[in-house]
mmCIF file of the N, C-alpha and C atoms, coordinates in Angstrom:
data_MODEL
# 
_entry.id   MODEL 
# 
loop_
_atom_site.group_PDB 
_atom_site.id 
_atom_site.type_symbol 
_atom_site.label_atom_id 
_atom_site.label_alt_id 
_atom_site.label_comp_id 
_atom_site.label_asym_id 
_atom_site.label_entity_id 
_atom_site.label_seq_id 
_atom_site.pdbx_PDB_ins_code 
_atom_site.Cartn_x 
_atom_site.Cartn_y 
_atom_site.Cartn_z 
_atom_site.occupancy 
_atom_site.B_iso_or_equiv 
_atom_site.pdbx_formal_charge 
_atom_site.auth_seq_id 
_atom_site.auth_comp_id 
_atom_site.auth_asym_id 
_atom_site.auth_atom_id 
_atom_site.pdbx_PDB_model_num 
ATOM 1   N N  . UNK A 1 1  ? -29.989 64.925 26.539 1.00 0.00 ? 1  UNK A N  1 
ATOM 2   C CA . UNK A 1 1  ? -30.135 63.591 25.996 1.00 0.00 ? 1  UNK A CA 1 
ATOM 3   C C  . UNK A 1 1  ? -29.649 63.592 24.551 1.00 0.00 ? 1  UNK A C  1 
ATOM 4   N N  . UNK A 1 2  ? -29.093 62.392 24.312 1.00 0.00 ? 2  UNK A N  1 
ATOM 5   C CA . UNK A 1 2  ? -28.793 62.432 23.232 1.00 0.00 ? 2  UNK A CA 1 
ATOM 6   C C  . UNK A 1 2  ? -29.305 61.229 22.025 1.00 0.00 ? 2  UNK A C  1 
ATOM 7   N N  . UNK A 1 3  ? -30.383 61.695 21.153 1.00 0.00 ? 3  UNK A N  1 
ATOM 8   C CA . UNK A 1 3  ? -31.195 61.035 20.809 1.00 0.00 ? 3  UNK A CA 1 
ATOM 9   C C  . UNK A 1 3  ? -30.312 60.309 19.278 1.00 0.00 ? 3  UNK A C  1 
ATOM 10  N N  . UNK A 1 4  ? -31.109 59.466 18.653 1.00 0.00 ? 4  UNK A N  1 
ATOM 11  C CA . UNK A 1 4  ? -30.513 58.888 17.202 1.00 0.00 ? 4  UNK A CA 1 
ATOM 12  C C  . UNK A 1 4  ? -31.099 59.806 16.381 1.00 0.00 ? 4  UNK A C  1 
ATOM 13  N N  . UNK A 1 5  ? -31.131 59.208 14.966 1.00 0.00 ? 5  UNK A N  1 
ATOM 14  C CA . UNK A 1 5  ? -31.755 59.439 13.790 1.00 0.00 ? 5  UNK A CA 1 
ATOM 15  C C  . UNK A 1 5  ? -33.390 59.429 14.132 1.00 0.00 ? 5  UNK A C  1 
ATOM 16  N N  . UNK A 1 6  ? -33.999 58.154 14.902 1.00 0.00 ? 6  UNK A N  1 
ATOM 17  C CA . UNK A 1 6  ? -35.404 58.263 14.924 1.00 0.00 ? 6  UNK A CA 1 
ATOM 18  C C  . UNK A 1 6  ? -35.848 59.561 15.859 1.00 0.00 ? 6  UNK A C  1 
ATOM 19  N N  . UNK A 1 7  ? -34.980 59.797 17.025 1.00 0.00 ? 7  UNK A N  1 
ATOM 20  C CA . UNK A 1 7  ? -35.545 60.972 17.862 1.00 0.00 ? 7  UNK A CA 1 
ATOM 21  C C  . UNK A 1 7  ? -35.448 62.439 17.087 1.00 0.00 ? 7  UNK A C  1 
ATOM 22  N N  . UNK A 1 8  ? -34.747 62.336 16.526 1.00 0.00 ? 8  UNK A N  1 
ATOM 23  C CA . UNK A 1 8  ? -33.746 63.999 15.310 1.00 0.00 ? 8  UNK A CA 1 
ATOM 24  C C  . UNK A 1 8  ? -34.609 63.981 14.902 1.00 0.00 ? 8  UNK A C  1 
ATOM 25  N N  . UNK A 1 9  ? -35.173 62.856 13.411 1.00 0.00 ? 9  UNK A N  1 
ATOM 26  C CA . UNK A 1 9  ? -36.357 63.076 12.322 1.00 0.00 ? 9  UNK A CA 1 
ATOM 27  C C  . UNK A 1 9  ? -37.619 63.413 12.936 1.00 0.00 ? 9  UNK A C  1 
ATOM 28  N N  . UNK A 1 10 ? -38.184 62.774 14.260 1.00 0.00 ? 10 UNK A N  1 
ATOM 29  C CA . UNK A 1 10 ? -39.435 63.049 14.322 1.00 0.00 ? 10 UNK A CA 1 
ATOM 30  C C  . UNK A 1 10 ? -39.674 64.650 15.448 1.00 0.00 ? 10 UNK A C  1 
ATOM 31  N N  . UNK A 1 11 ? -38.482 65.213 16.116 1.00 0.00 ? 11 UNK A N  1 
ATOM 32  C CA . UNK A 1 11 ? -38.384 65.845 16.509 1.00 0.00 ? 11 UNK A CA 1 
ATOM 33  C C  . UNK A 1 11 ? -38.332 67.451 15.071 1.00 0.00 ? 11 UNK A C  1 
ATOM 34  N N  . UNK A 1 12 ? -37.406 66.878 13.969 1.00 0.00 ? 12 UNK A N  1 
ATOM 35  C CA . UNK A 1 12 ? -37.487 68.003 13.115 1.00 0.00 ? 12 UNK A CA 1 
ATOM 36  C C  . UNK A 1 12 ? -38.802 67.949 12.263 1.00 0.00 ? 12 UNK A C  1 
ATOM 37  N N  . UNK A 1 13 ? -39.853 66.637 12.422 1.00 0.00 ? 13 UNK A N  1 
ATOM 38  C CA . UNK A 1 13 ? -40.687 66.970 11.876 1.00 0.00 ? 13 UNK A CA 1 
ATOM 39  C C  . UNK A 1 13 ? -41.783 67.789 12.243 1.00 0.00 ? 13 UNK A C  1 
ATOM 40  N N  . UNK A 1 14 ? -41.404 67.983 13.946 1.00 0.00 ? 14 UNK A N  1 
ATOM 41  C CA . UNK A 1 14 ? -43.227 68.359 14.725 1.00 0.00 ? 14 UNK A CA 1 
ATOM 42  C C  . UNK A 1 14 ? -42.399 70.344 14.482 1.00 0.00 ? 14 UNK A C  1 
ATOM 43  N N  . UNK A 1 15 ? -40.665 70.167 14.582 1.00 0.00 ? 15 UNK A N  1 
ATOM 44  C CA . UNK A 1 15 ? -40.594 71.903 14.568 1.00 0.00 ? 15 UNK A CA 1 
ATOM 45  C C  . UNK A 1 15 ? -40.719 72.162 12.961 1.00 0.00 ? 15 UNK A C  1 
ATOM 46  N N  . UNK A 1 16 ? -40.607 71.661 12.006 1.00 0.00 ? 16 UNK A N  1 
ATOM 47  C CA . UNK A 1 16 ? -40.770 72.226 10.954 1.00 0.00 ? 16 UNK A CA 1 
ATOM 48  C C  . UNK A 1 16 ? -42.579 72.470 10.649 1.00 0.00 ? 16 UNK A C  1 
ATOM 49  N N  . UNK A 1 17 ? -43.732 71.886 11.151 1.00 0.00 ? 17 UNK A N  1 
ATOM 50  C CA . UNK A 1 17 ? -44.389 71.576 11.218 1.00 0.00 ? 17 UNK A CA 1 
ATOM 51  C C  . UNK A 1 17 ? -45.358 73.008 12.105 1.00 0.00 ? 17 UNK A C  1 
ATOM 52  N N  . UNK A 1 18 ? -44.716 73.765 12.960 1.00 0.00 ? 18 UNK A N  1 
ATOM 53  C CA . UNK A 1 18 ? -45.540 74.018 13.604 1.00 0.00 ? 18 UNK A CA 1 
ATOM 54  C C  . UNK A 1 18 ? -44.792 75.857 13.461 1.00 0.00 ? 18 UNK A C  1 
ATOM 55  N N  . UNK A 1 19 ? -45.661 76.356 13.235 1.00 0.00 ? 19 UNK A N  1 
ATOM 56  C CA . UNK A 1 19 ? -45.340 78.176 12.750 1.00 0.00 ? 19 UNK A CA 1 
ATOM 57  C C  . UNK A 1 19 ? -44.574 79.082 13.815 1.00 0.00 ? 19 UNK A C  1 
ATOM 58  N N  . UNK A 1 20 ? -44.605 78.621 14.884 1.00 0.00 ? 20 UNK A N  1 
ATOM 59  C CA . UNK A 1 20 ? -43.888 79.186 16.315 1.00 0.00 ? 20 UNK A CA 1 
ATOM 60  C C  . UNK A 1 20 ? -43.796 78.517 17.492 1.00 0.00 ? 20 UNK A C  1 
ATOM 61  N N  . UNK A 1 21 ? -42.930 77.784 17.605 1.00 0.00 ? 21 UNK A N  1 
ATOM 62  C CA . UNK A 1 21 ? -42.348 76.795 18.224 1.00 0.00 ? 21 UNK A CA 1 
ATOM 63  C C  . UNK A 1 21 ? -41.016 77.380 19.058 1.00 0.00 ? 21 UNK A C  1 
ATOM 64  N N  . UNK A 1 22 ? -41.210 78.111 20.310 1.00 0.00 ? 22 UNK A N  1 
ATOM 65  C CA . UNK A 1 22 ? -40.279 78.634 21.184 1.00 0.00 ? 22 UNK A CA 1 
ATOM 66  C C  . UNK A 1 22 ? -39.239 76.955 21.397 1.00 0.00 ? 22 UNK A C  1 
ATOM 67  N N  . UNK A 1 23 ? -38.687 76.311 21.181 1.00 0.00 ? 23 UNK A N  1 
ATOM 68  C CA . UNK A 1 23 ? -37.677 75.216 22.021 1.00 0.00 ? 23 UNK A CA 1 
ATOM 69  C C  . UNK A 1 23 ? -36.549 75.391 21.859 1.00 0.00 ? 23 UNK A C  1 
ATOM 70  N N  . UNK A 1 24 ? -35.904 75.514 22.962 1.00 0.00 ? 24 UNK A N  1 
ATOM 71  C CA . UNK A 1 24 ? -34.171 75.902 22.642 1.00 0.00 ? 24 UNK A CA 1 
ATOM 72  C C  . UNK A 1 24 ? -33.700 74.475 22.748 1.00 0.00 ? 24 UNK A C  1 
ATOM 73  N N  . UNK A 1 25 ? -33.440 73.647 21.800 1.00 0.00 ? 25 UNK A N  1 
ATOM 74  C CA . UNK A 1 25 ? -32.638 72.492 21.548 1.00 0.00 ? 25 UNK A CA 1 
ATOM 75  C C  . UNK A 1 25 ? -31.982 72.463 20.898 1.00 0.00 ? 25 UNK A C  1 
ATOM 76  N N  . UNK A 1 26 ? -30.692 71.381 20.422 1.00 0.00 ? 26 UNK A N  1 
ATOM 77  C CA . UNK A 1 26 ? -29.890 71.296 19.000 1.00 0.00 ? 26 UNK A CA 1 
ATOM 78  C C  . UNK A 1 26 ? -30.103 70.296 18.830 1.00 0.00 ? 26 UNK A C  1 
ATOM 79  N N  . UNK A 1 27 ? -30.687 69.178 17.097 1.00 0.00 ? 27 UNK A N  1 
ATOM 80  C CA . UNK A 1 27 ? -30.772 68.195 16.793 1.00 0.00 ? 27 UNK A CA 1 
ATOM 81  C C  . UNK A 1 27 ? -29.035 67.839 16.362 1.00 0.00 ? 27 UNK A C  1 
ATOM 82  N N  . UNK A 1 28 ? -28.307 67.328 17.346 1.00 0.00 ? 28 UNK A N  1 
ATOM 83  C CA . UNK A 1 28 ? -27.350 66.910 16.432 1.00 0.00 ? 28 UNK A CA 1 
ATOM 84  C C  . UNK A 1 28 ? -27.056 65.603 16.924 1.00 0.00 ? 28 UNK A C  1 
ATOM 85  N N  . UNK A 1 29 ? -27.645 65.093 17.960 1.00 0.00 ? 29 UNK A N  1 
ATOM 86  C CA . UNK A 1 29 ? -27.181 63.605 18.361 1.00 0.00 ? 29 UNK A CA 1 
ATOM 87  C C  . UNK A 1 29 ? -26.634 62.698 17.593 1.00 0.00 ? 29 UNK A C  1 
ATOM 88  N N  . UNK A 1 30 ? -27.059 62.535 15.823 1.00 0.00 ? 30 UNK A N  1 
ATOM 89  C CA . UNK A 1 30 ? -26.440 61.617 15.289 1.00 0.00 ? 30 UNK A CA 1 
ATOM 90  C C  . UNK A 1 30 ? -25.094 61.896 14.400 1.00 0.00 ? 30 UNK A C  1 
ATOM 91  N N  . UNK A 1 31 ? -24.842 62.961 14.556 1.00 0.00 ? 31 UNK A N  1 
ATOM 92  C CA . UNK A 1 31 ? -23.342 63.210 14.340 1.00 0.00 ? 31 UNK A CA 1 
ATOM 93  C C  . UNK A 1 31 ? -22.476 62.511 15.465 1.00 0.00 ? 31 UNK A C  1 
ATOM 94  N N  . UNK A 1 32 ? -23.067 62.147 16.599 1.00 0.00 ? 32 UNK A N  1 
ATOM 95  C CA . UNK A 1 32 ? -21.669 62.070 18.205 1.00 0.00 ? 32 UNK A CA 1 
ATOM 96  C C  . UNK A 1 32 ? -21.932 60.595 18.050 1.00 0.00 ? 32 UNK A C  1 
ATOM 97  N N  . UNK A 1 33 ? -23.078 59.923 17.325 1.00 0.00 ? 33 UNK A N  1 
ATOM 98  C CA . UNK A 1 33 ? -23.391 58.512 17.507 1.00 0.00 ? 33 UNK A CA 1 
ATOM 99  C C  . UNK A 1 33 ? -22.166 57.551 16.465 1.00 0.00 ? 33 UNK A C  1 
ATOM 100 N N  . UNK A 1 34 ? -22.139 56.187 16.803 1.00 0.00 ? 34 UNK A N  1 
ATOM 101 C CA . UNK A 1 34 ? -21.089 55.419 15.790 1.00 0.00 ? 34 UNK A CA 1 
ATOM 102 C C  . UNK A 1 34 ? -22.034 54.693 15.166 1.00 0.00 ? 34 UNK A C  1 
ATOM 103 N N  . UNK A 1 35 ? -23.005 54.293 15.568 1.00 0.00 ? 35 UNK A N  1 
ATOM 104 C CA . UNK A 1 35 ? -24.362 53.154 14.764 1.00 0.00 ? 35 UNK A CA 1 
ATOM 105 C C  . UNK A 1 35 ? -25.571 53.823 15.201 1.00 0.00 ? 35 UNK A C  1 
ATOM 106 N N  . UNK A 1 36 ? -26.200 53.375 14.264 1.00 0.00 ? 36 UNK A N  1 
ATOM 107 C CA . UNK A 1 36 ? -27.768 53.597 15.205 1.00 0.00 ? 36 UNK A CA 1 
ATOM 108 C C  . UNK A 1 36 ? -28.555 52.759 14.161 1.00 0.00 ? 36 UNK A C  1 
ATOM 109 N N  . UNK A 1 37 ? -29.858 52.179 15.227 1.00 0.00 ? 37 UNK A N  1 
ATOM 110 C CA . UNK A 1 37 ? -31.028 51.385 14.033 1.00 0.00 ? 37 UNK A CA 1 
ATOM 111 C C  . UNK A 1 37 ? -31.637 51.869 12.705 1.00 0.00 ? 37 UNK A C  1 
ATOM 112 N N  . UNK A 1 38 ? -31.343 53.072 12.754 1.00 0.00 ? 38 UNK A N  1 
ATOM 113 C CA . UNK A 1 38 ? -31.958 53.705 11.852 1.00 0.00 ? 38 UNK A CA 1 
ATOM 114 C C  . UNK A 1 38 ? -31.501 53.502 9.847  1.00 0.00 ? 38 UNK A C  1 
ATOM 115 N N  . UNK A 1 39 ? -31.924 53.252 8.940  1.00 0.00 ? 39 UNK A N  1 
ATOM 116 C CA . UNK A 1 39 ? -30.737 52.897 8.301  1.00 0.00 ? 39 UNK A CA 1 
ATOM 117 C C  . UNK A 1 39 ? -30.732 54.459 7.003  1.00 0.00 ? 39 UNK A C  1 
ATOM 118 N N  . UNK A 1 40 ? -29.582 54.601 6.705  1.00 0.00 ? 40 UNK A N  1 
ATOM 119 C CA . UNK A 1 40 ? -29.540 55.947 6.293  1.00 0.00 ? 40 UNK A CA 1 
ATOM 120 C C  . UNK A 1 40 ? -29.015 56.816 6.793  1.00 0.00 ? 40 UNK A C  1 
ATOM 121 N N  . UNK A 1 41 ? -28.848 58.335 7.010  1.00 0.00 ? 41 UNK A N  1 
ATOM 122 C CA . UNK A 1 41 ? -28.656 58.714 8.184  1.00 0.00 ? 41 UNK A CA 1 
ATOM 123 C C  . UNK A 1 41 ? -29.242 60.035 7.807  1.00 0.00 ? 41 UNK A C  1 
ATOM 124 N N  . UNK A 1 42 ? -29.261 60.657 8.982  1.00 0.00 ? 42 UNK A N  1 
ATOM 125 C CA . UNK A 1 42 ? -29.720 62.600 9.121  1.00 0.00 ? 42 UNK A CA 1 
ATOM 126 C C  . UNK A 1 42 ? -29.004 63.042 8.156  1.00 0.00 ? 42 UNK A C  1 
ATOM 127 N N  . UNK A 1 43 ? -29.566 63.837 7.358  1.00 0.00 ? 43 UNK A N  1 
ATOM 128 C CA . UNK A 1 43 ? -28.852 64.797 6.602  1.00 0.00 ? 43 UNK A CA 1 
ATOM 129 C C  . UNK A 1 43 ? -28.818 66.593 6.924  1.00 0.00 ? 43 UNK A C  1 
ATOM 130 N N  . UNK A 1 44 ? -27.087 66.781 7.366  1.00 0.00 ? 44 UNK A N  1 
ATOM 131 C CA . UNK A 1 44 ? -27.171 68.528 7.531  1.00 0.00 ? 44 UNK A CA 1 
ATOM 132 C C  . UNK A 1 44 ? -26.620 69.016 6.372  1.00 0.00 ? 44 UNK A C  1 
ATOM 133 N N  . UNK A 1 45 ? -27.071 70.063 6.045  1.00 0.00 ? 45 UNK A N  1 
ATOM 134 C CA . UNK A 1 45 ? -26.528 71.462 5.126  1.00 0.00 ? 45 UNK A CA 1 
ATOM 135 C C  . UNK A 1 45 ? -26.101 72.428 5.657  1.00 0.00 ? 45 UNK A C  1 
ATOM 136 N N  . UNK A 1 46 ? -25.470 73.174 5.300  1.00 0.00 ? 46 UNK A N  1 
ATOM 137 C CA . UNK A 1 46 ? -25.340 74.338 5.689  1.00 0.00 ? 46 UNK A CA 1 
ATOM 138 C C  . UNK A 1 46 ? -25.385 74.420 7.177  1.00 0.00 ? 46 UNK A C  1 
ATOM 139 N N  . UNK A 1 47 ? -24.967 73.434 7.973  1.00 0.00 ? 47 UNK A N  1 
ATOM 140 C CA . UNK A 1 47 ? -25.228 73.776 9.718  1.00 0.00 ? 47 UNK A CA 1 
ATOM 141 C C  . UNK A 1 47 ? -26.626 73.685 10.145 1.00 0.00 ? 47 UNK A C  1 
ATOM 142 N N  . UNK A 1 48 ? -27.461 73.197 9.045  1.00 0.00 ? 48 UNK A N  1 
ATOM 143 C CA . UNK A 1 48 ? -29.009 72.831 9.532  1.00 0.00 ? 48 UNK A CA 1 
ATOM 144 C C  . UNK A 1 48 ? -29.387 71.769 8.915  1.00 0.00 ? 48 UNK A C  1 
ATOM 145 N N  . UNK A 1 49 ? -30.701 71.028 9.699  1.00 0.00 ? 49 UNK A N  1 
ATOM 146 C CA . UNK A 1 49 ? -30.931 69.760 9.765  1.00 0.00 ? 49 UNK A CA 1 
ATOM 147 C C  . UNK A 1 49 ? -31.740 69.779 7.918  1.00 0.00 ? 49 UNK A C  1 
ATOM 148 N N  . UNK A 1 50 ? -31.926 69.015 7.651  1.00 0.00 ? 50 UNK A N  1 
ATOM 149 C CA . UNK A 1 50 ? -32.280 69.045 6.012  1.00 0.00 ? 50 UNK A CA 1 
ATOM 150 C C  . UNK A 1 50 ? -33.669 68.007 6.698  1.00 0.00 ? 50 UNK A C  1 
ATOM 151 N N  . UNK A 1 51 ? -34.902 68.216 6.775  1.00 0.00 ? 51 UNK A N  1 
ATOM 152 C CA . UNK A 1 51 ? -36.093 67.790 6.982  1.00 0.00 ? 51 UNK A CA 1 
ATOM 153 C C  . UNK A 1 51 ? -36.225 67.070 5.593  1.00 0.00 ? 51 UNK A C  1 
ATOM 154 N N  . UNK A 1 52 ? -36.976 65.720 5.385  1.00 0.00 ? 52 UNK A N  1 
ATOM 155 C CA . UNK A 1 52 ? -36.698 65.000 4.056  1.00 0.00 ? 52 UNK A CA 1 
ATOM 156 C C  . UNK A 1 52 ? -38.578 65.149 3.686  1.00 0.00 ? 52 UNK A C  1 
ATOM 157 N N  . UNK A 1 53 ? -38.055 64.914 2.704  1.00 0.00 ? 53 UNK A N  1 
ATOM 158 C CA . UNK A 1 53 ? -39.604 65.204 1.753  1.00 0.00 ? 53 UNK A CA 1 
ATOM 159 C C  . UNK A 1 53 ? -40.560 64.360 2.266  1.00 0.00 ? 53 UNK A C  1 
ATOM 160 N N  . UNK A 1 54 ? -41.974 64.394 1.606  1.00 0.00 ? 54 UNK A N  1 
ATOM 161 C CA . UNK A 1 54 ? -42.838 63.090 1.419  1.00 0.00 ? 54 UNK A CA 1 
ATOM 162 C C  . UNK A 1 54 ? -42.860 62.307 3.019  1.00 0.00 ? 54 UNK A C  1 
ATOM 163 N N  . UNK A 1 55 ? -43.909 61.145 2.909  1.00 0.00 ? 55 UNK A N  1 
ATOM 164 C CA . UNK A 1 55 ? -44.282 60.532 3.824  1.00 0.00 ? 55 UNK A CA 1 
ATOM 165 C C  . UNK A 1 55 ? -42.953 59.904 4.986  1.00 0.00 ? 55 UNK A C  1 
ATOM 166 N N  . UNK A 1 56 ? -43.678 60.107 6.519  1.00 0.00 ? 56 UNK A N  1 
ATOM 167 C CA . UNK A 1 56 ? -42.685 59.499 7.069  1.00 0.00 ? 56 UNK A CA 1 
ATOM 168 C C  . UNK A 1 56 ? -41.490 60.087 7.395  1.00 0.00 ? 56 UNK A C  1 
ATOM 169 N N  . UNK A 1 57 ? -40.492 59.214 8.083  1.00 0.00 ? 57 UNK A N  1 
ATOM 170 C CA . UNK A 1 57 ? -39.400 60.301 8.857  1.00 0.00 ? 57 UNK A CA 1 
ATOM 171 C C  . UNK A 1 57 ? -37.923 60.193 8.031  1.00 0.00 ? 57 UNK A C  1 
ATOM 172 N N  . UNK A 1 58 ? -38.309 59.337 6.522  1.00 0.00 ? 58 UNK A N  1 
ATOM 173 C CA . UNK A 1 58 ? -37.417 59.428 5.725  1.00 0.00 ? 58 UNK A CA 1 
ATOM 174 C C  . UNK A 1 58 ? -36.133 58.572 5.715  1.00 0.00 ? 58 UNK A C  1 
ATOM 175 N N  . UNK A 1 59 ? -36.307 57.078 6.502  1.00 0.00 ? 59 UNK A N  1 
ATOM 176 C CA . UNK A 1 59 ? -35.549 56.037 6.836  1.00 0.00 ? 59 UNK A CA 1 
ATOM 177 C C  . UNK A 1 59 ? -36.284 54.852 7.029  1.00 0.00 ? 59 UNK A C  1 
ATOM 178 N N  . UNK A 1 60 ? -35.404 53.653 7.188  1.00 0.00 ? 60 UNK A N  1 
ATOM 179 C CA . UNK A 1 60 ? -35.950 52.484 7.648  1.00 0.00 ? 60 UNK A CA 1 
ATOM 180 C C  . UNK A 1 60 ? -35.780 51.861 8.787  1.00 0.00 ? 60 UNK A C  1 
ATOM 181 N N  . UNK A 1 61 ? -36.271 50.873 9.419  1.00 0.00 ? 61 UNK A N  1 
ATOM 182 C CA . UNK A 1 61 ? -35.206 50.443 10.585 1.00 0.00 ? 61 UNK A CA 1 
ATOM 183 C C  . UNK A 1 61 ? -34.433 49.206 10.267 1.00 0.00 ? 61 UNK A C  1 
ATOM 184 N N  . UNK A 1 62 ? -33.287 48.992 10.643 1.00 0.00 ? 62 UNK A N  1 
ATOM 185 C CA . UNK A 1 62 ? -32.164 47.642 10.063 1.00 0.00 ? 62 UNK A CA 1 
ATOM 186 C C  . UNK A 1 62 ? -32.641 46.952 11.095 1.00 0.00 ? 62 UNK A C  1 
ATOM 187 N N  . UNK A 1 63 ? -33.031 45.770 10.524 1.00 0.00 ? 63 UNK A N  1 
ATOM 188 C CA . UNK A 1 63 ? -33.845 44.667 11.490 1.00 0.00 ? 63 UNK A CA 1 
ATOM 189 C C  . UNK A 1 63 ? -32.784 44.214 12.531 1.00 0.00 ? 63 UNK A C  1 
ATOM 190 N N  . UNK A 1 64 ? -31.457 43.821 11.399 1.00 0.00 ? 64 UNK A N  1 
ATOM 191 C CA . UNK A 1 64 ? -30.368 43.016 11.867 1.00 0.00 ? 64 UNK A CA 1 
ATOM 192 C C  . UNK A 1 64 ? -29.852 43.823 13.157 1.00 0.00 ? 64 UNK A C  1 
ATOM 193 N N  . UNK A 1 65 ? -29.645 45.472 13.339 1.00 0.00 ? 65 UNK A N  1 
ATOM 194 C CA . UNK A 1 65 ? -29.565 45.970 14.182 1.00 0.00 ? 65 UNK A CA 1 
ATOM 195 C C  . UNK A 1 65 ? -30.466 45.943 15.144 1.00 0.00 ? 65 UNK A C  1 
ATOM 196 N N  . UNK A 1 66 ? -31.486 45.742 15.245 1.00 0.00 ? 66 UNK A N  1 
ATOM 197 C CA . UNK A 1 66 ? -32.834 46.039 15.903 1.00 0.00 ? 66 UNK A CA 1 
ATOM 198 C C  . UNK A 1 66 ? -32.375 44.704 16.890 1.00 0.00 ? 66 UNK A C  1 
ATOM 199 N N  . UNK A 1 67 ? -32.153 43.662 16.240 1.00 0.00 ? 67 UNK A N  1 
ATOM 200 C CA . UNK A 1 67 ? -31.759 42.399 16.543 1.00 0.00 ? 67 UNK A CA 1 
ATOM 201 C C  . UNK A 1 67 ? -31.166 42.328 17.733 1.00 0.00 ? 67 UNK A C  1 
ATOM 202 N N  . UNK A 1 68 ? -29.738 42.894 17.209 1.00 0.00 ? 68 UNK A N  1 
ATOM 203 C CA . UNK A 1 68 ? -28.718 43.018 17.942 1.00 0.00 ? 68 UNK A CA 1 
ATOM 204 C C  . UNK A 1 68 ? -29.136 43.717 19.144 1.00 0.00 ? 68 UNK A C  1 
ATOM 205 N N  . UNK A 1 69 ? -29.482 44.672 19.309 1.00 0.00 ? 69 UNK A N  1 
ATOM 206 C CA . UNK A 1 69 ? -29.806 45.737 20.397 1.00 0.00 ? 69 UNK A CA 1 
ATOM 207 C C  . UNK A 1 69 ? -31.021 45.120 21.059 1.00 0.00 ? 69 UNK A C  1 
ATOM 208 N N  . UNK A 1 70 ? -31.775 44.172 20.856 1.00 0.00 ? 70 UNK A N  1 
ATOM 209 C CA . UNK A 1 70 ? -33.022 43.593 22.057 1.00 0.00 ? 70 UNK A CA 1 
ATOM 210 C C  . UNK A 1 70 ? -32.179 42.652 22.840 1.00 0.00 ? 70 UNK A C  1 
ATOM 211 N N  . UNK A 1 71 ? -33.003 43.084 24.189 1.00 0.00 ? 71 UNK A N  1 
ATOM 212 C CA . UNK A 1 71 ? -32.364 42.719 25.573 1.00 0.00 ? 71 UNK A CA 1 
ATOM 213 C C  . UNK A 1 71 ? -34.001 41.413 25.611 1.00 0.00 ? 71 UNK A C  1 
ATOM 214 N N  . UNK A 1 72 ? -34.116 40.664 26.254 1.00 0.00 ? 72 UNK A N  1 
ATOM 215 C CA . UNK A 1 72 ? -34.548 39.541 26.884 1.00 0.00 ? 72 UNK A CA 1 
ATOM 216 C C  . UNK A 1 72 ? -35.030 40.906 28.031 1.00 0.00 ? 72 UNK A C  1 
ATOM 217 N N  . UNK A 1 73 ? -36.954 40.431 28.361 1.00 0.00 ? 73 UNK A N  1 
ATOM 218 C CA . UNK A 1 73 ? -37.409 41.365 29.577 1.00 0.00 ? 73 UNK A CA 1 
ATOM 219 C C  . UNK A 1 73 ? -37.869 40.000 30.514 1.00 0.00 ? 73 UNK A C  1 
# 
């Protein structure tokens, strides 16, 4: 699967978070993406995900996108 910015951040927050965490995954979904709701984007270094400081997953959501992307249920 290939997740955005919101699945990456909260996914690098529970592995940075936890002292031994066996999961063989790669966060890179929002490099292959062209938009996403998220506003900001993932930041890599060095070939690794850069986990952002302080409260939260370190973005906002763009309403106007949010907008765009709701379907009628």
């Amino acid at each position: 699967m290939i997740e955005g910015a919101i699945g990456t951040s909260a996914s690098a927050q529970v592995f940075a978070s936890v002292a031994r965490l066996a999961w063989g995954c790669q966060l890179f979904g929002p490099q292959l993406l062209t938009d996403d709701i998220a506003t900001g984007s993932v930041v890599y270094e060095d070939f690794e995900l850069v986990v952002p400081e302080g409260p939260g997953f370190g973005f906002d959501i763009d309403e106007g996108k949010l907008a765009h992307c709701r379907r009628p249920s």
